[in-house]
C-alpha positions in Angstrom: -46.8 -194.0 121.6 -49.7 -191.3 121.3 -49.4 -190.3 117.7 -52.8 -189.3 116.8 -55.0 -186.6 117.2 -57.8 -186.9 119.8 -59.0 -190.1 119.8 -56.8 -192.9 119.0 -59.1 -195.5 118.3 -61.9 -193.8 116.1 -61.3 -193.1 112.5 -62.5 -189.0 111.3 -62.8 -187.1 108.8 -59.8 -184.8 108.1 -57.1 -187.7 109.7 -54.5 -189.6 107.9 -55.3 -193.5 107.3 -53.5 -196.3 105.7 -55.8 -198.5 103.2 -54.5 -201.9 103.0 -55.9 -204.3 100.4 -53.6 -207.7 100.5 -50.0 -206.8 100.2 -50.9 -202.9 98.5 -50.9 -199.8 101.1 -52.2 -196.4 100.6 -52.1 -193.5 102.8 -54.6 -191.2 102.3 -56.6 -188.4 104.0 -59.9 -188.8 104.8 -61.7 -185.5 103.5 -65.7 -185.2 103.5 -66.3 -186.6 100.1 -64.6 -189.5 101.4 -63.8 -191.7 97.9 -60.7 -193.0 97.1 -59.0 -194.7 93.9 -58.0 -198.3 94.2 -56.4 -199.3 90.9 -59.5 -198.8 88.1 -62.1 -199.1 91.1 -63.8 -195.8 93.2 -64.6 -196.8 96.9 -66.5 -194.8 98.9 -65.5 -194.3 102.6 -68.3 -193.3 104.1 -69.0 -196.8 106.1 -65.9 -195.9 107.6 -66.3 -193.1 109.3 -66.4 -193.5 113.0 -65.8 -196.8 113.2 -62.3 -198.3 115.0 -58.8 -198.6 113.6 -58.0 -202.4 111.9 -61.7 -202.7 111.3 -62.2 -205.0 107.8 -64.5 -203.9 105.3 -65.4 -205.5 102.6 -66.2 -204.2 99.0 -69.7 -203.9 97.8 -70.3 -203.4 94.0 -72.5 -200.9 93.2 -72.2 -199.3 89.8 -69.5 -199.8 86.8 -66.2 -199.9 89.1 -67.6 -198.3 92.1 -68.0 -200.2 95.5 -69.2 -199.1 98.6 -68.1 -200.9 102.3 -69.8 -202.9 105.0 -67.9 -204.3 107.9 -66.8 -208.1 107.5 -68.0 -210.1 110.4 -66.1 -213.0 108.2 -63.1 -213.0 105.8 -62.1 -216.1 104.0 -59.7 -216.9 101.5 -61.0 -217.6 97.8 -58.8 -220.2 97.6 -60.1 -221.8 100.5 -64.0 -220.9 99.2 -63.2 -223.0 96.0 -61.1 -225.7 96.4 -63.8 -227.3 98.5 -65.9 -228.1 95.4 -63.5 -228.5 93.3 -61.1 -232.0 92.4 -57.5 -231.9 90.9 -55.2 -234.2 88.9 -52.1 -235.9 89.4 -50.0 -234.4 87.1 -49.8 -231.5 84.5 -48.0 -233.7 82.2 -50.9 -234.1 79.3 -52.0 -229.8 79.6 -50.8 -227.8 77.0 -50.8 -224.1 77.1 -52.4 -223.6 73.8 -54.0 -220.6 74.9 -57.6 -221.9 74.3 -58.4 -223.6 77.6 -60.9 -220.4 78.7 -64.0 -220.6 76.8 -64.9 -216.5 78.2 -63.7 -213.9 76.3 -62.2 -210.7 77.9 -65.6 -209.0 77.2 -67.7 -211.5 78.9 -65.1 -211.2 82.3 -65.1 -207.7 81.7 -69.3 -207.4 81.4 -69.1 -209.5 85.0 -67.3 -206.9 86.5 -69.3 -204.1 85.6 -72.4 -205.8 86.4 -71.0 -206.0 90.0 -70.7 -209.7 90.2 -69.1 -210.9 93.6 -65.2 -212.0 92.9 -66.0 -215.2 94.1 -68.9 -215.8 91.5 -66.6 -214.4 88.6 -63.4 -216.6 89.4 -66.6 -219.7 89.8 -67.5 -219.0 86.4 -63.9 -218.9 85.2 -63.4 -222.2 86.5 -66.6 -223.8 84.8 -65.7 -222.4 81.6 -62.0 -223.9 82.0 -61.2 -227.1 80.0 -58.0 -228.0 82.2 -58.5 -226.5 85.8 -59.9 -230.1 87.1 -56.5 -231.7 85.5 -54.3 -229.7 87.5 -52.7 -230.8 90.5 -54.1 -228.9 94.0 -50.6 -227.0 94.0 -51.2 -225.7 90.5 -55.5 -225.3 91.1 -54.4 -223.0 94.3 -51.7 -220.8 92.7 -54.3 -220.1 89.7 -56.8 -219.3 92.3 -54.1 -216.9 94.2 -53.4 -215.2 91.1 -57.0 -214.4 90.6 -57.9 -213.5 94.3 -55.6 -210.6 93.4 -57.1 -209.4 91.1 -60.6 -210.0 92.3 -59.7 -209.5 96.3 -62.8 -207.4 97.7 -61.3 -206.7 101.6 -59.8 -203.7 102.7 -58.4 -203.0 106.1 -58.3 -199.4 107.5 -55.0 -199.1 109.4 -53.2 -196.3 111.8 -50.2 -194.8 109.9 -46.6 -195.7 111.2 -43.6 -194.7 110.6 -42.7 -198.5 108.9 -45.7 -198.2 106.8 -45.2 -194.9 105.5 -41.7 -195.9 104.7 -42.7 -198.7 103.0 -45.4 -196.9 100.9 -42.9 -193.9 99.8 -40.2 -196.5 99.2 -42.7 -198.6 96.6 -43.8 -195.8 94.8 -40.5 -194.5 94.3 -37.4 -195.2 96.1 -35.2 -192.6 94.4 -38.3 -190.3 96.2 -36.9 -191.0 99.7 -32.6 -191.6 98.9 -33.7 -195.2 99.0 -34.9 -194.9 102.8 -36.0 -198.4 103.6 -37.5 -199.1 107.2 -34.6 -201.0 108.2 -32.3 -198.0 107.8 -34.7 -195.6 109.6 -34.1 -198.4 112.7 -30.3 -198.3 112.4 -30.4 -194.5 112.5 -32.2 -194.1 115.0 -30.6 -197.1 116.7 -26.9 -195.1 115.9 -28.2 -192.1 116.8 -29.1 -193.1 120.3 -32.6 -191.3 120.8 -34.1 -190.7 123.7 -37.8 -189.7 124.7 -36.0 -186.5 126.5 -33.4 -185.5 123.9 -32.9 -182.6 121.9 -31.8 -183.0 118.5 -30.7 -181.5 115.3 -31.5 -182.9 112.4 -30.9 -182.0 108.7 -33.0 -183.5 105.9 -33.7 -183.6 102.0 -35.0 -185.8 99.6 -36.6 -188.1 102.2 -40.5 -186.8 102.3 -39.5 -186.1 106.5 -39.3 -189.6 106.9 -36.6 -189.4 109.4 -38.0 -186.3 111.3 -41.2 -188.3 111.5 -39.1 -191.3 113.0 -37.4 -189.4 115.6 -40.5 -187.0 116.5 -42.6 -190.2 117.4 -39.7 -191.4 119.8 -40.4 -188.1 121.4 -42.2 -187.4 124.7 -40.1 -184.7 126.4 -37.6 -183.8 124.2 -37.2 -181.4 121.1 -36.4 -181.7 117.2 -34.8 -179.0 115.1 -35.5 -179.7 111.9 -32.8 -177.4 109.1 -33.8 -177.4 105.7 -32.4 -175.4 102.3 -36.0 -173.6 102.8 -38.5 -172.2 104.9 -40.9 -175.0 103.6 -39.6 -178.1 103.6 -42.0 -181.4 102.5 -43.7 -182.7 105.3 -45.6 -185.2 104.2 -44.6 -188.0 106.6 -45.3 -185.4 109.1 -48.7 -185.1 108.5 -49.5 -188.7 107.7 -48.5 -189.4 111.1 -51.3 -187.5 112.6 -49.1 -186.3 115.5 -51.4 -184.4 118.1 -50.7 -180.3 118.2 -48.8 -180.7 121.9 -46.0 -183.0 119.7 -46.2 -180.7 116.9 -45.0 -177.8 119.0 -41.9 -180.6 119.8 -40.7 -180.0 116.2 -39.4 -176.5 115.1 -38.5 -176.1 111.5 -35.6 -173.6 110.4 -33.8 -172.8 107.4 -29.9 -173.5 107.5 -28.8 -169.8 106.5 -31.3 -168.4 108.7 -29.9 -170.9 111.4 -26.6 -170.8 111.4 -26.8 -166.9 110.9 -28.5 -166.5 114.5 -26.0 -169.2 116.0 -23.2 -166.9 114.7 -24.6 -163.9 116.6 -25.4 -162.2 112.9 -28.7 -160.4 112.1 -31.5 -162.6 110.0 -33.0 -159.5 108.0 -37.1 -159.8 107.0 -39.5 -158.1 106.0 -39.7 -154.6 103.8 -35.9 -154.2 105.5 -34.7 -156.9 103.2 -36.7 -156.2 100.1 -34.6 -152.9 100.7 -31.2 -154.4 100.7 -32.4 -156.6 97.8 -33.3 -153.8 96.0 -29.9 -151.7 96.8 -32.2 -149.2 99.4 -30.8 -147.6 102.1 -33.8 -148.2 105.1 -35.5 -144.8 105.2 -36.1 -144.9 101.2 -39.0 -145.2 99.0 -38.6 -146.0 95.5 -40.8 -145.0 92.3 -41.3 -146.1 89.0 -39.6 -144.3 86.5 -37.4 -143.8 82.9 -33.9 -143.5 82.6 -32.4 -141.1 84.4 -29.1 -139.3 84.7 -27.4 -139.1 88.4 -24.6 -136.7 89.2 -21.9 -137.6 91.5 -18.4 -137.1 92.0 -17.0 -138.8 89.6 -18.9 -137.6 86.5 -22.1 -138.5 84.9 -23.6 -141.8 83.7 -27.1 -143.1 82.8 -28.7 -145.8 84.6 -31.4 -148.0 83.0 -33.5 -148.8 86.1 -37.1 -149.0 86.5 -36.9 -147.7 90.2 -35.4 -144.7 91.2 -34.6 -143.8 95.2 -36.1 -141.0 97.2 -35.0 -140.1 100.2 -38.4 -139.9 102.2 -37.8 -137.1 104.3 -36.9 -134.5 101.3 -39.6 -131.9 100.6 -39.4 -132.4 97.0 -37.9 -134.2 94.0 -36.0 -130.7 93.2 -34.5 -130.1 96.6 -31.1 -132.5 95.9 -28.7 -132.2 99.6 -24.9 -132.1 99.1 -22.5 -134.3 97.2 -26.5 -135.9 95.9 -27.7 -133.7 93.7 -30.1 -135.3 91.0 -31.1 -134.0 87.8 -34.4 -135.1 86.6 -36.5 -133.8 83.5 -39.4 -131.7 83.7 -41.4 -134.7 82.1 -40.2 -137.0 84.5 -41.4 -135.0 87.4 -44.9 -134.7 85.5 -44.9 -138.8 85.0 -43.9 -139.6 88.3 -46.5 -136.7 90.1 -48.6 -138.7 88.1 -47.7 -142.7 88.7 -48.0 -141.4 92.6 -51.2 -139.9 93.1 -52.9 -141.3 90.0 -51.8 -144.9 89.9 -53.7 -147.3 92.5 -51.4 -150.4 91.5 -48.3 -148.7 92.1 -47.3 -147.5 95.7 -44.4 -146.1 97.9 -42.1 -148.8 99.8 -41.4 -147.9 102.9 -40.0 -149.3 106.5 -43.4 -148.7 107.8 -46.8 -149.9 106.2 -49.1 -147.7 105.3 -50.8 -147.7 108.9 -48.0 -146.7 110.3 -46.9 -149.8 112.4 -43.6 -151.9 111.5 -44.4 -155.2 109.8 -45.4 -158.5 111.6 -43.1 -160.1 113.1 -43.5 -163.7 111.3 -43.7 -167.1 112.7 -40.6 -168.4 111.2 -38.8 -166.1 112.8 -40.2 -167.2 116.5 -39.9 -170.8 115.7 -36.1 -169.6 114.9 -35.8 -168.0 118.4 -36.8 -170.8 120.3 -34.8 -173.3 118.3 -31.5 -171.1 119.4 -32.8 -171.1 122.7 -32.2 -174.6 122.5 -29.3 -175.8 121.2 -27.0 -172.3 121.4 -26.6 -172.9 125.6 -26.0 -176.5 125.8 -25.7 -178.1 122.4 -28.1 -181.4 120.8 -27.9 -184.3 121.9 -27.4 -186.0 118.6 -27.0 -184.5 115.1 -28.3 -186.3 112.1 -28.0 -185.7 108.2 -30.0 -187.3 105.2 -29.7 -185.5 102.0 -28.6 -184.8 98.6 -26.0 -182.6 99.0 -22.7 -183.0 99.9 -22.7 -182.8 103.9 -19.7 -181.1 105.0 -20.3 -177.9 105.0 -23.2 -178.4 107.0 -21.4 -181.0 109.4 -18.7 -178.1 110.4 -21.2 -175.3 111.1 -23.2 -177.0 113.1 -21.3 -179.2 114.8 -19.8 -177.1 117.2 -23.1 -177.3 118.8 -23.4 -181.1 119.7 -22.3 -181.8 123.2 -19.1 -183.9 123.6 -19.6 -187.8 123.8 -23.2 -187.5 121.5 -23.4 -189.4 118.0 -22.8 -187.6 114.5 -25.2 -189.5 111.9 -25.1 -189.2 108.3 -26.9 -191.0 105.9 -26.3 -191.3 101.8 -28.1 -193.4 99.1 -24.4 -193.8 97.8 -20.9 -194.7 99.4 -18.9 -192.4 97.9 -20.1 -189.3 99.0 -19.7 -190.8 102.7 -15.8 -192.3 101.8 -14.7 -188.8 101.4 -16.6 -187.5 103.8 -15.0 -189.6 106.1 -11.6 -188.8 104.7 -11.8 -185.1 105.3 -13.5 -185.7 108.8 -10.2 -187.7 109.8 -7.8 -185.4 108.5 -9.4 -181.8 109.7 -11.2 -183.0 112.7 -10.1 -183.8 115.9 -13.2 -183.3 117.4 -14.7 -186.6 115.8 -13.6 -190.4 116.5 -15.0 -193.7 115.9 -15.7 -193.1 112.4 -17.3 -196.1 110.6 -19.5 -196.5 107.5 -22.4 -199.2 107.7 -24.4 -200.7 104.8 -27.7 -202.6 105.1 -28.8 -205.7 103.5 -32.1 -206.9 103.7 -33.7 -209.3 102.1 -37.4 -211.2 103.5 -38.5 -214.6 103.3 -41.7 -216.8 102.1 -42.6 -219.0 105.1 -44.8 -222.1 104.3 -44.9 -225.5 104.9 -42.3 -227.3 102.4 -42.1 -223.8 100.6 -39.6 -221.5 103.0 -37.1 -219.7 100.8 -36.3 -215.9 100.2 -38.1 -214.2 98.5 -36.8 -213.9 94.3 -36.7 -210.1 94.4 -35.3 -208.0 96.6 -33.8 -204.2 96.4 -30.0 -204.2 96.1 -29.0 -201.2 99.1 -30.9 -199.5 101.8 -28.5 -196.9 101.4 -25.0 -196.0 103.6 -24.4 -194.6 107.0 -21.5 -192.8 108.6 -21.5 -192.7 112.1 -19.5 -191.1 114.5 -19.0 -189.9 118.2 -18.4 -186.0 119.4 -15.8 -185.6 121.7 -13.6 -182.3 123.2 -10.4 -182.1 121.5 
């Protein structure tokens, strides 16, 4: 699928790669410094620049912890370098661990490091200057040297992001960052949710860096996204990372769920000075002004108000002039202080309808994007809605719900069960619109494959999280 911008192939300045370096990935934008921090080590990227996707570079040493890259015509394994030259016991029966085998210090490997000493040279001289590497067996000699290679592995490979990768990166650096999003999950989703290159769909997400919204815009070619959020500015990481070109970008339309539901229920969505106005307790045609307490008459008697704005009604042709059933009764100082905060004051200025030009606000992009996503699902419905969050979904599921066409999938997914039990048990007993209600858990787990040495792996992460999955039908 076309996921990148421009050129597919070539590698700029300003995109979104993936630096691999053996089983460590790092996604990372290429800006025009173009360094990046690998552990302790600085690597500057500038080889890379214009030169093709999966391209291997490897790490030259340069000054204390900084490399620069040249392109590997040839990569080969340490292991494999060394064990060439190098014989091996029968046995580790007569090697003791005394700790005193390694006649370098950690000051002498650290002084070949910073001298920018090849990795194959420094694990060479740890061998020589080891008193029981030649008694090992070969099994023991090439675990040693794996353990060194990485630590001492000088190859990185520039990949394209995807949307496994990126899951995989979020989901090492933090799980809890991503509701314990694995890849896996992502697949079953999308799997459950029955996309399609043409569909529209509604999708509400939280706590998952747009993982899923990156998933489901990249199976995308003629269809549409709504993505609903708490806010108007949701993280979009995985968004970006993914490099999508500015034709799929226009494929996904961002809203916020008050906002959202709001314009599906025919209600107004107030911006603009209009809703500072109703924030501030305004009618539309008034201004307000800085002032001290002050004492308003009105039917009922008179109280003081501690306020630090005070309403004018725009149209009056002075403070004095009060109309009917308004009248206001203001000091004589208070008239001087606000003649004075008005026409001597640059920080403080009137709030009106209208900006000071004349012309009515901007109508903002948010609001258009809002418009078209509407447009979209109000007529027909989604074809699919889809939840991931934090917060408990029901709510969410009954107001927008109504909008998903019959015989389409209703997807939620939860780090935990029990906030997908209950759902479940409320959906059965309100809904009759909903049937084939089930609750999926994933269990993953991947294997070592060698010759003689096949077994899963020893660690593994106990849940990919839960799903609820459902089907829309007319009651």
């Amino acid at each position: 699928m076309d996921s990148t911008t421009g050129n597919n192939d070539l590698i700029k300045v300003g995109d979104y790669i993936v630096i691999q370096k053996q089983k460590y990935f790092k996604l990372h934008q290429l800006n025009s410094k173009c360094d990046i921090t690998l552990g302790k080590d600085k690597v500057d990227l500038k080889a890379i620049v214009g030169q093709p996707l999966w391209t291997t570079f490897k790490m030259l040493p340069r000054n204390k912890r900084e490399f620069g890259l040249e392109i590997a015509t040839q990569v080969e394994s340490l292991p494999e370098a060394v064990m060439k030259e190098v014989s091996s016991g029968n046995d580790n029966r007569n090697i003791t661990d005394d700790g005193k085998s390694q006649l370098l210090s950690t000051e002498d490997i650290v002084a070949f490091r910073d001298s920018g000493l090849s990795a194959q040279n420094i694990v060479g001289k740890l061998i020589e200057s080891s008193t029981t590497f030649k008694n090992k067996t070969e099994y023991s000699q090439e675990k040693y040297l794996k353990k060194k290679e990485k630590k001492y592995f000088e190859y990185i490979v520039v990949r394209k992001p995807t949307v496994r990768l990126l899951a995989q990166i979020f989901y090492d650096k933090d799980q809890f960052s991503v509701l314990g999003l694995r890849h896996d999950s992502i697949a079953q989703i999308l799997s459950y949710a029955n996309i399609q290159s043409n569909g529209t769909y509604a999708l509400f997400e939280s706590g998952t860096q747009a993982l899923l919204g990156a998933a489901i815009l990249d199976s995308l070619t003629g269809g549409n996204l709504v993505n609903i959020s708490s806010g108007r500015t949701p993280p979009k990481q995985a968004i970006l990372g993914m490099n999508f070109s500015e034709e799929k970008l226009k494929r996904f339309l961002s809203v916020r769920l008050c906002d959202f539901v709001s314009k599906l229920e025919g209600k107004e969505v107030v911006w603009g000075n209009e809703a500072k106005s109703r924030v501030n307790g305004h009618p539309k045609n008034a201004s307000a002004v800085p002032s001290e307490k002050q004492e308003v008459s009105s039917s009922d008697g008179s109280q003081k108000i501690d306020s630090s704005l005070r309403v004018v009604e725009a149209k009056e042709p002075s403070v004095g002039e009060g109309s009917p059933g308004n009248e206001a009764s203001v000091s004589s100082s208070d008239k001087a202080s606000d003649s004075q905060d008005v026409t001597g004051s640059k920080k403080r200025k009137l709030v009106d309808d209208e900006n000071q030009t004349g012309r009515p606000d901007k109508r903002p992009r948010w609001l258009e994007t809002l418009d078209m996503a509407v447009d979209l699902l109000k007529p027909c419905g989604a074809d699919g809605l889809i939840i991931a969050c934090k917060e408990f979904p029901l709510n969410i599921i009954q107001k927008l719900l109504p909008y998903v066409k019959p015989s389409r999938q209703l997807v939620v997914y939860s780090l935990y069960r029990e906030p997908l039990v209950q759902l479940y048990t409320e959906l059965k007993k309100t809904r009759k619109d909903v049937i084939g209600l089930h609750i999926y858990e994933n269990w993953l787990r991947s294997h070592q494959i060698l010759t003689d040495r096949t077994h899963p792996d020893v660690t593994m992460s106990a849940s990919g999280g839960h799903i609820l999955v459902g089907t829309k039908v007319t009651p």
